[in-house]
C-alpha positions as CSV (number, residue, x, y, z in Angstrom):
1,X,-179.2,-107.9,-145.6
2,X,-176.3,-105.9,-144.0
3,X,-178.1,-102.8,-145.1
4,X,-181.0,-103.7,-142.7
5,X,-179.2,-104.8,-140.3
6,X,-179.7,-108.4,-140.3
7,X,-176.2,-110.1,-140.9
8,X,-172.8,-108.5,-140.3
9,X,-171.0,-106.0,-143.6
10,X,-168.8,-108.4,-144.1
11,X,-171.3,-111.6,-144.1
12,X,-170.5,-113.8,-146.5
13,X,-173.2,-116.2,-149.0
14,X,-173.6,-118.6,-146.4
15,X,-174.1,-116.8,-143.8
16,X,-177.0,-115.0,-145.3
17,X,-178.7,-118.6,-146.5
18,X,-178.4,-119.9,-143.3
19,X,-180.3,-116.6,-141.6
20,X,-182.7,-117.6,-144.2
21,X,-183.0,-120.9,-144.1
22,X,-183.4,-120.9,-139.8
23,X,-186.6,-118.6,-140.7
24,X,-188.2,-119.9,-143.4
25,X,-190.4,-123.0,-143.3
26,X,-188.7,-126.0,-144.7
27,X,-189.9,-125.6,-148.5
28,X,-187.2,-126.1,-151.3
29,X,-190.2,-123.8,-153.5
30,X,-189.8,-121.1,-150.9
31,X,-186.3,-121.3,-151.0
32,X,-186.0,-120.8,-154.7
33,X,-188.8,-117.9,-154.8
34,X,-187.2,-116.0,-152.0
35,X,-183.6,-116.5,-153.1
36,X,-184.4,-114.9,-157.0
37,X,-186.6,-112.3,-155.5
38,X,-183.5,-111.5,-153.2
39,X,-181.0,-111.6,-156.5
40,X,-183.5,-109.7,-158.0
41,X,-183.5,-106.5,-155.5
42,X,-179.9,-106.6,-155.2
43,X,-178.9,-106.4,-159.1
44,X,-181.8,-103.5,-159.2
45,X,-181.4,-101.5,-156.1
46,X,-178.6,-102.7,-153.9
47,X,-175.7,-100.9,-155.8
48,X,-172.4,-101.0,-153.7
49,X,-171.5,-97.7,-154.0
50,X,-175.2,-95.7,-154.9
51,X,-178.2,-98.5,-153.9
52,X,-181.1,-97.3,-155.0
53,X,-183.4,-97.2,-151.7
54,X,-185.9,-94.9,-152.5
55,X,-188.7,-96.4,-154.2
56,X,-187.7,-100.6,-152.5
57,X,-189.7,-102.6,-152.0
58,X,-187.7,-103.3,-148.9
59,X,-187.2,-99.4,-148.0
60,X,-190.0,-99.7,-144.7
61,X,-187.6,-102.3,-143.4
62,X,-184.2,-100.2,-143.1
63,X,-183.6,-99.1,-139.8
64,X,-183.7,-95.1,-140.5
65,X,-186.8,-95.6,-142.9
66,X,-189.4,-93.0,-141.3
Protein backbone atom coordinates (compact mmCIF):
# COMPACT_ATOMS: atom_id res chain seq x y z
CA UNK A 1 0.00 0.00 0.00
CA UNK A 2 2.99 2.28 0.77
CA UNK A 3 4.35 1.32 -2.55
CA UNK A 4 1.29 3.05 -4.17
CA UNK A 5 1.15 5.59 -2.22
CA UNK A 6 -1.76 5.01 -0.13
CA UNK A 7 -0.55 4.79 3.56
CA UNK A 8 2.66 6.09 4.98
CA UNK A 9 6.36 3.57 4.78
CA UNK A 10 6.11 3.08 8.01
CA UNK A 11 2.17 2.25 8.32
CA UNK A 12 1.60 -0.23 10.47
CA UNK A 13 -1.40 -3.42 10.14
CA UNK A 14 -3.94 -1.29 11.44
CA UNK A 15 -3.46 1.39 9.77
CA UNK A 16 -3.74 -0.30 6.46
CA UNK A 17 -7.24 -2.15 7.69
CA UNK A 18 -8.70 0.78 8.66
CA UNK A 19 -7.89 2.57 5.00
CA UNK A 20 -9.60 -0.51 3.91
CA UNK A 21 -12.19 -0.80 5.96
CA UNK A 22 -13.39 3.33 5.51
CA UNK A 23 -13.60 2.22 1.67
CA UNK A 24 -15.02 -0.90 1.43
CA UNK A 25 -18.78 -1.56 1.91
CA UNK A 26 -19.57 -3.07 5.22
CA UNK A 27 -19.25 -6.94 4.22
CA UNK A 28 -17.26 -9.21 6.61
CA UNK A 29 -17.10 -11.60 2.95
CA UNK A 30 -15.38 -8.66 1.33
CA UNK A 31 -13.27 -8.24 4.06
CA UNK A 32 -11.93 -11.73 4.09
CA UNK A 33 -11.66 -11.88 0.08
CA UNK A 34 -9.86 -8.63 -0.16
CA UNK A 35 -7.57 -9.22 2.87
CA UNK A 36 -6.12 -12.96 1.30
CA UNK A 37 -6.05 -11.53 -2.09
CA UNK A 38 -3.85 -8.59 -0.46
CA UNK A 39 -1.61 -11.46 1.62
CA UNK A 40 -1.59 -13.09 -1.46
CA UNK A 41 0.24 -10.24 -3.72
CA UNK A 42 2.45 -9.38 -1.00
CA UNK A 43 4.06 -13.03 -0.30
CA UNK A 44 4.35 -13.19 -4.40
CA UNK A 45 5.38 -9.86 -5.50
CA UNK A 46 5.86 -7.39 -2.73
CA UNK A 47 9.50 -8.56 -1.74
CA UNK A 48 11.18 -5.89 0.68
CA UNK A 49 14.19 -5.62 -0.91
CA UNK A 50 13.40 -6.84 -4.86
CA UNK A 51 9.21 -6.73 -5.33
CA UNK A 52 8.35 -8.12 -8.19
CA UNK A 53 6.28 -5.25 -9.99
CA UNK A 54 6.51 -6.16 -13.44
CA UNK A 55 3.89 -8.46 -14.38
CA UNK A 56 1.12 -7.22 -10.89
CA UNK A 57 -1.70 -7.36 -11.04
CA UNK A 58 -1.54 -4.08 -9.25
CA UNK A 59 1.39 -2.62 -11.49
CA UNK A 60 -1.29 0.13 -13.53
CA UNK A 61 -1.89 1.45 -10.05
CA UNK A 62 1.86 2.57 -8.94
CA UNK A 63 2.29 6.02 -9.33
CA UNK A 64 5.37 5.85 -12.06
CA UNK A 65 3.38 2.93 -13.93
CA UNK A 66 3.31 4.41 -17.70
Amino acid sequence: FSRHGLVAENAGYHDVQGLVMENLPRSEPLFNEYHALIVKVAKERCKRRRPLCTGCPLEEFLPNSP
